[in-house]
DRENLO-949565 format. One record per atom (N, C-alpha, C): z, x, y. Coordinates in steps of 0.001 Angstrom, whole numbers, padded with zeros to 6 digits, always signed. Atoms other than C-alpha are relative to their C-alpha. Last residue first. Layout:
DRENLO-949565
ZXY;...
end
This chain:
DRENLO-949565
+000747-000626+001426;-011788-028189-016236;-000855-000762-000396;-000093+000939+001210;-011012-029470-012824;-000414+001119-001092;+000799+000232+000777;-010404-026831-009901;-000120-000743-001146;+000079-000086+002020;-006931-026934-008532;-001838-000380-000394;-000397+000884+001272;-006961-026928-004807;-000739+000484-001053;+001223+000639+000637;-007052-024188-002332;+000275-000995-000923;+000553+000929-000222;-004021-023719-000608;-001349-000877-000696;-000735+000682+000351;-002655-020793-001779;-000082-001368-000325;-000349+000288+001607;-005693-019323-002195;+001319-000536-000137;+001050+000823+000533;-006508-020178+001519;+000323-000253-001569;-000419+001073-000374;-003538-018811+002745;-000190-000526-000772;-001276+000101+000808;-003431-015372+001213;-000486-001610-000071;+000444-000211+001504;-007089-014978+002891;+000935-000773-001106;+000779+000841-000028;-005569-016101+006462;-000906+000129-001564;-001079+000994+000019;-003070-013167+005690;-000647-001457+000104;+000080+000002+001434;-005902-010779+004910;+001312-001317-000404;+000779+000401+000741;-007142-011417+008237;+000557-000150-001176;+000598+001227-000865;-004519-011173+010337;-000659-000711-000953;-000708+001230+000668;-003031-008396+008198;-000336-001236+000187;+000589+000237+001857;-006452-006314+008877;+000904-000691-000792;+001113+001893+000251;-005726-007788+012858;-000273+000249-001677;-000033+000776+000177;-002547-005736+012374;-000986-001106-000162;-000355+000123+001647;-003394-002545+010630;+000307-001742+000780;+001274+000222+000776;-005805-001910+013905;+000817-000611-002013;+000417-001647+000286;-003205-001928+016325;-000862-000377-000901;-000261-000258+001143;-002594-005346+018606;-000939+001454-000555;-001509+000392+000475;-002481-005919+021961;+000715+000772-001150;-000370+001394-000232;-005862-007959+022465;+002016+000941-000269;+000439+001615-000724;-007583-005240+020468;+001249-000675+000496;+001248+000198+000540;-006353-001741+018805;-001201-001306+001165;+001152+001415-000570;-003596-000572+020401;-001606+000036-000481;+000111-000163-001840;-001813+002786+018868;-000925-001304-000084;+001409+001266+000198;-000156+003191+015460;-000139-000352+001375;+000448-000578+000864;+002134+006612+014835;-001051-001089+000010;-000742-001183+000610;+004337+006098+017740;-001164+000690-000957;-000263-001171-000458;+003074+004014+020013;+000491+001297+000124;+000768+000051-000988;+002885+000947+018064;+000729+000941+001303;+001142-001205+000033;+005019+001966+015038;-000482-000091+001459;-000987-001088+000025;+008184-000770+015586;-000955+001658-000131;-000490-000267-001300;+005167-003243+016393;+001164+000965+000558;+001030-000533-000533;+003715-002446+013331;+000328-000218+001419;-000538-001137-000134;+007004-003687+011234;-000962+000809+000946;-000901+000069-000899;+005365-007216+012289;+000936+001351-000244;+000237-000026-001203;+002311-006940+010843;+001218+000000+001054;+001148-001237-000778;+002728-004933+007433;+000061-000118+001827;-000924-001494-000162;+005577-007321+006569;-000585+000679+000714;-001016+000373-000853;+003633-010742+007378;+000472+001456+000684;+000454+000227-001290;+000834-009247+005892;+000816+000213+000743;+000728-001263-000423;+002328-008461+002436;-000267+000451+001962;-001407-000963-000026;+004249-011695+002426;-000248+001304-000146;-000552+000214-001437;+000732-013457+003018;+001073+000597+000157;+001014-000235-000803;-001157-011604+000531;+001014+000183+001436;-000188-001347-000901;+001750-011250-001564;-000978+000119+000594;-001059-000133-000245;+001672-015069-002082;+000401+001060+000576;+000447+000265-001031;-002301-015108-002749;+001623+000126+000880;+000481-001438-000805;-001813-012729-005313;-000201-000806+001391;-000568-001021+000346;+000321-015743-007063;-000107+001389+001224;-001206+000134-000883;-001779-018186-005828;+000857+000698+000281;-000041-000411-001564;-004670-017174-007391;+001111+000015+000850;+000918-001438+000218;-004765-019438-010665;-000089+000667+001568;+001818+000120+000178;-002561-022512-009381;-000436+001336+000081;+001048-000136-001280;+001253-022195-009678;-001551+000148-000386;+000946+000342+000630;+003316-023029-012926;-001202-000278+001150;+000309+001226+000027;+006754-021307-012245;-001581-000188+000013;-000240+000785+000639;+007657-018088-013405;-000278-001566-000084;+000925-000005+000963;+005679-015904-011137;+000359-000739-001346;+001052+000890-000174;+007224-017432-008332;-000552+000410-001319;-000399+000877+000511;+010415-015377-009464;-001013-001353-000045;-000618+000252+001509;+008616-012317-010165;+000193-001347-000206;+001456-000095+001186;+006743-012587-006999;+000845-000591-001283;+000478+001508-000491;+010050-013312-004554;-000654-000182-001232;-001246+000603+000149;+011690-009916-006189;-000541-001211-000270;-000061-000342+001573;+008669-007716-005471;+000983-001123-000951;+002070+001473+000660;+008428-009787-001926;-000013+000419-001302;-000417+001247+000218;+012505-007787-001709;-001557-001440-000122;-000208-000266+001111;+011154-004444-002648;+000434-001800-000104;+000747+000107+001245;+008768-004709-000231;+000548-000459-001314;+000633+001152-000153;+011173-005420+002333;-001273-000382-001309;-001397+001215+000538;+013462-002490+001155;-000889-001296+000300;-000350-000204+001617;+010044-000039+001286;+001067-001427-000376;+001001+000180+000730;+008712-000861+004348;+000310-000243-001256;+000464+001793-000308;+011960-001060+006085;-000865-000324-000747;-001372+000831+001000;+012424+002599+004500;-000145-001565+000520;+000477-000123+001030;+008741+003541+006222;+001721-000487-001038;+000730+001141+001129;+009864+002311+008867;-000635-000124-000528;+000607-000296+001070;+012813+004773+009936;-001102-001365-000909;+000080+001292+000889;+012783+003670+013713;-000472+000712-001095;+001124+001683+000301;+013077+006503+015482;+000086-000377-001046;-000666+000468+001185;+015551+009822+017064;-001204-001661-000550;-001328+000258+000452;+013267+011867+018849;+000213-000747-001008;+000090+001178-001011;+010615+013339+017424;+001268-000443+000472;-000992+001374+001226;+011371+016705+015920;-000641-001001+001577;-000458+001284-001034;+008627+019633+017216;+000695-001414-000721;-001502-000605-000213;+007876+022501+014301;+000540-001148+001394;-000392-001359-000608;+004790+020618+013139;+001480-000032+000242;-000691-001807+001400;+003942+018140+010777;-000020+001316+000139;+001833-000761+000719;+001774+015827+013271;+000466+001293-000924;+000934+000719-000736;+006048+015233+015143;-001335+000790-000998;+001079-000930-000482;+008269+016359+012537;-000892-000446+000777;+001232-000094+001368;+010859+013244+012061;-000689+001392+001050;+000861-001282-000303;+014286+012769+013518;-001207+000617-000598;+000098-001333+000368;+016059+009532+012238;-000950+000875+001059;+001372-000643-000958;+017251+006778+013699;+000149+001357-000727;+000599-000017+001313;+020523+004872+011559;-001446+001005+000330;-001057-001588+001133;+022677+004908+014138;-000941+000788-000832;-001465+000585+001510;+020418+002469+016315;+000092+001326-000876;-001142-000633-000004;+018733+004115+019615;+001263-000499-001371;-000795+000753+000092;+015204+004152+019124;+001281+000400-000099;-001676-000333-000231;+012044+005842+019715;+001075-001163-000064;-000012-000560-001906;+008922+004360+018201;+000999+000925+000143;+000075+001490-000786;+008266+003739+013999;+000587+001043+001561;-001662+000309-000735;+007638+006799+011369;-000297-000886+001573;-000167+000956-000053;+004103+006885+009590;+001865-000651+000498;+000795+000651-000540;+004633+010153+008405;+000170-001447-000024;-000333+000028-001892;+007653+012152+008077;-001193-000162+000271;+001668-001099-001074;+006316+013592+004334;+000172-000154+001226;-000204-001158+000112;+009957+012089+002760;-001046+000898+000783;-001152-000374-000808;+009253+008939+004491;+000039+001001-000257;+000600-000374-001747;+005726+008562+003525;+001706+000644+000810;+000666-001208-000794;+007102+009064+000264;-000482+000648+000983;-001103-001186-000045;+009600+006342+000286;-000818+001270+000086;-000478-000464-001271;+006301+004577+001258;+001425+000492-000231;+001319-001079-000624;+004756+005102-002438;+000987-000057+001596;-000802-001716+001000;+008272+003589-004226;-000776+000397+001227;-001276-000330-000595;+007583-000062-002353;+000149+001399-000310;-000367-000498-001534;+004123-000202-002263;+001079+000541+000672;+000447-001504+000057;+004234+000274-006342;+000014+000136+001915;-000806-001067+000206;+006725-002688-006104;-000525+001085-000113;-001723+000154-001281;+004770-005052-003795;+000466+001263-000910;+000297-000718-000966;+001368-003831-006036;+000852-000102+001030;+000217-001805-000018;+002922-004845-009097;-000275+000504+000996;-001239-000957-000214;+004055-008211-008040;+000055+001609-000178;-001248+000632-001375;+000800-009373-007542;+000848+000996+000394;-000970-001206-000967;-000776-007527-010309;+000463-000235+001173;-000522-000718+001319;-001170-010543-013446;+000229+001963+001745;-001558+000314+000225;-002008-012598-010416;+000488+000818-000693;-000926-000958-000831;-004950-010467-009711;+001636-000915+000007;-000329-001409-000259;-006118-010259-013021;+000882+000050+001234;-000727-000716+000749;-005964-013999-013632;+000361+001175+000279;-001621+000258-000215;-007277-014780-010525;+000639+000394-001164;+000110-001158-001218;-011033-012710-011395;+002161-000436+000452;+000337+001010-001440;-011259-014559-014752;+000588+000949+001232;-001179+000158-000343;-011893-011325-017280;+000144-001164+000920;-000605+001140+000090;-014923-010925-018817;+000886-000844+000045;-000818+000011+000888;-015095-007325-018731;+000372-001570-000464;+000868-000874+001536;-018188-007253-016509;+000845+000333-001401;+001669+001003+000745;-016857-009668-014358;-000104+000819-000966;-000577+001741+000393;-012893-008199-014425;-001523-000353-000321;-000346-000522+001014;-014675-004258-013203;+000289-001576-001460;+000708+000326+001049;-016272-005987-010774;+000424+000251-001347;+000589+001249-000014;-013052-007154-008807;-001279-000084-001027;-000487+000816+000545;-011425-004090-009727;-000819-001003-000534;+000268-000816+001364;-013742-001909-007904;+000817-001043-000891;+001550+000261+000153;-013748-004721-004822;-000246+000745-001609;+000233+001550+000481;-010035-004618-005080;-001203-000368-000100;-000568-000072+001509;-009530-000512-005054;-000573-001713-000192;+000943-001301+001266;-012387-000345-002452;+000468-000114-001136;+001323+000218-000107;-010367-002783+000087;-001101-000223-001424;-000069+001450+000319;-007010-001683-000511;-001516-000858-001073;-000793-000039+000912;-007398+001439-000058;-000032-001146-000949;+001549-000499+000334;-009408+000873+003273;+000371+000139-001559;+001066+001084+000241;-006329-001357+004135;-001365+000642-000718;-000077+000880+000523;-003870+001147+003363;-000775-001150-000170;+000271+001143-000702;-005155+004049+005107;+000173-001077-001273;+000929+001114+001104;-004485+007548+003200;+000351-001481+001236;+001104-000085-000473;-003337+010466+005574;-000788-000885-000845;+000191+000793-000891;-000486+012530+003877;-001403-000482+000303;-000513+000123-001185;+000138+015904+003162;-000294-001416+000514;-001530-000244-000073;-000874+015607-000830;+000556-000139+001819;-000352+001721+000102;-004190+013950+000492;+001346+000600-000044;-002036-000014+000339;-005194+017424+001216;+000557-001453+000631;-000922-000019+001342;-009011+016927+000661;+001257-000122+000032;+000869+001455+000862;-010658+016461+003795;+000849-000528-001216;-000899+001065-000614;-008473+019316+005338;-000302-001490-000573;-000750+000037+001554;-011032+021461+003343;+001487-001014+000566;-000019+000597+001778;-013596+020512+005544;+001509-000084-000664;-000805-000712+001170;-011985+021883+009069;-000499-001105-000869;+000074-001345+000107;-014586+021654+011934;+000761+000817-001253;+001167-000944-000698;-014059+018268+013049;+000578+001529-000397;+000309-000934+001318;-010892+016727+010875;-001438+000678+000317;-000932-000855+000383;-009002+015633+013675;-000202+000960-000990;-000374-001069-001140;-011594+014277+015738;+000549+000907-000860;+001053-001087+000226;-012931+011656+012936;+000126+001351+000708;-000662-000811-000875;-009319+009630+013171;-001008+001341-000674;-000510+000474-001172;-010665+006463+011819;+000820+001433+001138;+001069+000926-001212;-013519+007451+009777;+000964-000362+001112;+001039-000664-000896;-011178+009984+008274;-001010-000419+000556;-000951-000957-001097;-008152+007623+007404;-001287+000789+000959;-000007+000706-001068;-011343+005113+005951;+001475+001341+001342;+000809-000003-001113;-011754+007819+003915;-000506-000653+000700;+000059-000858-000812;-008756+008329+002371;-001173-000179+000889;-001129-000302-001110;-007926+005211+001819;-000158+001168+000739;+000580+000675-001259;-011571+004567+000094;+001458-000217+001397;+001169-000604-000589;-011010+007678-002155;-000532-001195+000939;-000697-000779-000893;-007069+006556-002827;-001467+000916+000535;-000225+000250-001329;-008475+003085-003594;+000706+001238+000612;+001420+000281-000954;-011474+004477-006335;+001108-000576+001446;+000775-001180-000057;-008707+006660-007988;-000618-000644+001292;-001085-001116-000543;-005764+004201-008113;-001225+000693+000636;-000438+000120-001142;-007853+001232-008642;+000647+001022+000456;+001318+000059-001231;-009915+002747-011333;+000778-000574+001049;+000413-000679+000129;-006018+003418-013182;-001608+000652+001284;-000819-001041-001003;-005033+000602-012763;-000140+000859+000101;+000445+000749-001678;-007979-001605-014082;+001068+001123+000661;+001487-000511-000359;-007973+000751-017407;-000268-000784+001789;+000629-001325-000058;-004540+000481-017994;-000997+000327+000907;-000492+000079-001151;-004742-003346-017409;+000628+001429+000084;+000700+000205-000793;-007074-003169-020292;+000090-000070+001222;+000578-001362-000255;-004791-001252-022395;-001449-000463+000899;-001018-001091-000917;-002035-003913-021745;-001246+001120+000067;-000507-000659+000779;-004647-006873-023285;+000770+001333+000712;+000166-001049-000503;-005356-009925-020847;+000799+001023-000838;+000881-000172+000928;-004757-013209-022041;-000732+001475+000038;+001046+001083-000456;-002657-014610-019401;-001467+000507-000614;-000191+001596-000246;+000682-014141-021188;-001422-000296+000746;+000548+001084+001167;-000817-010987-022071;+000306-001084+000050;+001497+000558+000121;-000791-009349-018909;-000287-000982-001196;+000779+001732-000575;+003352-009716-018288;-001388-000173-000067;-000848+000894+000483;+004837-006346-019335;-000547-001506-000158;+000855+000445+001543;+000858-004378-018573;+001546-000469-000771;+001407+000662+000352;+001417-005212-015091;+000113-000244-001232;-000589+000908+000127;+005126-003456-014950;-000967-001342-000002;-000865+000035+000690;+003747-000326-016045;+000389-001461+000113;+000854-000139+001736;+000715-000042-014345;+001031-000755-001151;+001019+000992-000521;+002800-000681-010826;-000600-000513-001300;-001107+001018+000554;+005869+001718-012004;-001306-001599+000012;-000628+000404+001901;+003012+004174-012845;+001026-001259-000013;+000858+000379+001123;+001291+003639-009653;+000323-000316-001149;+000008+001632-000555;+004810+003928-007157;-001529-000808-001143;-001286+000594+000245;+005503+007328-009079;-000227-001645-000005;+000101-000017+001240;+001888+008511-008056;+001130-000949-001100;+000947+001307+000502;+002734+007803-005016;-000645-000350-001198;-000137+001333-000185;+005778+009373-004652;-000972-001596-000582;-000900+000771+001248;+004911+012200-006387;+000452-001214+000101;+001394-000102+001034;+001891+013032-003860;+000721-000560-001245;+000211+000702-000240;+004597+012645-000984;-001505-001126-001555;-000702+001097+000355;+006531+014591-002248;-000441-001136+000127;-000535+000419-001655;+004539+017299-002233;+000522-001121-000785;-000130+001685+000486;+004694+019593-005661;+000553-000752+001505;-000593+000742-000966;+003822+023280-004180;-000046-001703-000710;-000412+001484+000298;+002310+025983-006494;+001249-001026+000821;+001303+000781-001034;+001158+029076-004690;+000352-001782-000511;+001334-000976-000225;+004588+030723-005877;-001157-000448+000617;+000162-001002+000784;+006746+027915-006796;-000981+001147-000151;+001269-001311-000215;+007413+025403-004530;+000559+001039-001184;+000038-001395+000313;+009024+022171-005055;-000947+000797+000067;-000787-000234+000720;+009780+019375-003112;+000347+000863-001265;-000247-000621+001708;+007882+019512-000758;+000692+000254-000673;+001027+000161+000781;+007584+017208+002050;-000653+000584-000803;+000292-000543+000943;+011302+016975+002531;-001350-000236-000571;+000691+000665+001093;+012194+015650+005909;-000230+000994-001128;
end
């Protein structure tokens, strides 16, 4: 793997840190093409991407360290090196959409507007960011014997796993293809919500069923079976539903 991609004396650019960064700007970027069709000004969807970046890579990270409190006993400064990895997608999630969420009231924004207007953004910034996980050789799927199996650093040491499921690239090409779906739903004349409610469930879906290619690799039994990213698709997929479903409010 390549989880730096350049060094220069004490200076080190991870890849994983460019990735995601990478996957924000295309996110920001392809938001503020399409906000004004729903009345929403580009430097305001700036300003939402932006607090989502910050406030969901400080509730990713530290849901990672509520969930794996062992690892970081005794070493602080480990706290910090996000570059290596170690952000939690749902906690991420979470924090960035709650910060959002007030951000819209107090800006006077309708709350579906905004998140339709980043639907599709957050499929294609998911998609770039896990090419990074790949390059960092985290989050890699079981053992396996198809061609295609790579060799990852086991905990980013000198030990190769065997050969496994690259699925963090699954992640990515599946993403890229709900990025795809969005766009084209986003042309037709769906009910406020629906939109974000679309990559809820085609979010989910993905998340939960590539998680069985992890489970015992890099994601371990949670309940009933399942690892802890799937019941948070469970849920968030029963979320999707609802706004799909909900009916049209009168004016």
């Amino acid at each position: 793997m390549h989880p730096v991609l350049l060094e220069i004396g004490w200076f080190k650019l991870h890849s994983y840190g460019v990735l995601l960064a990478a996957g924000a700007l295309a996110a920001i970027w392809r938001a503020c093409r399409v906000s004004q069709r729903r009345g929403i000004p580009e430097s305001a969807i700036v300003d939402a991407g932006l607090l989502a970046l910050l406030t969901g890579l400080a509730g990713a990270r530290l849901t990672y360290i509520l969930l794996n409190r062992d690892a970081f006993a005794g070493d602080l400064k480990s706290v910090f090196a996000i570059w290596d990895g170690g952000l939690t997608f749902f906690g991420g999630f979470a924090v960035g959409a709650v910060s959002v969420a007030l951000w819209a009231i107090r800006r006077g924004f309708r709350l579906a507007d905004v998140a339709d207007v980043c639907a599709p953004s957050l499929a294609l910034g998911y998609a770039i960011a896990r090419i990074g996980c790949f390059l960092n050789g985290c989050c890699y799927g079981c053992e396996t014997g198809v061609p295609w199996a790579v060799r990852f650093h086991a905990d980013g040491g000198d030990v190769l796993t065997p050969p496994s499921h690259p699925v963090q690239l699954y992640s990515t090409a599946i993403s890229f293809l709900i990025f795809l779906m969005l766009v084209r739903l986003e042309k037709r004349n769906l009910r406020p919500g629906a939109l974000f409610g679309s990559w809820l469930v085609l979010s989910s879906l993905e998340r939960f069923f590539l998680e069985f290619l992890r489970r015992g690799a890099t994601a371990q039994e949670f309940a009933g079976g399942l690892t802890q990213a799937q019941v948070a698709s469970l849920v968030l997929l029963l979320a999707g539903a609802f706004l799909i479903g909900a009916p049209r409010r009168k004016a």
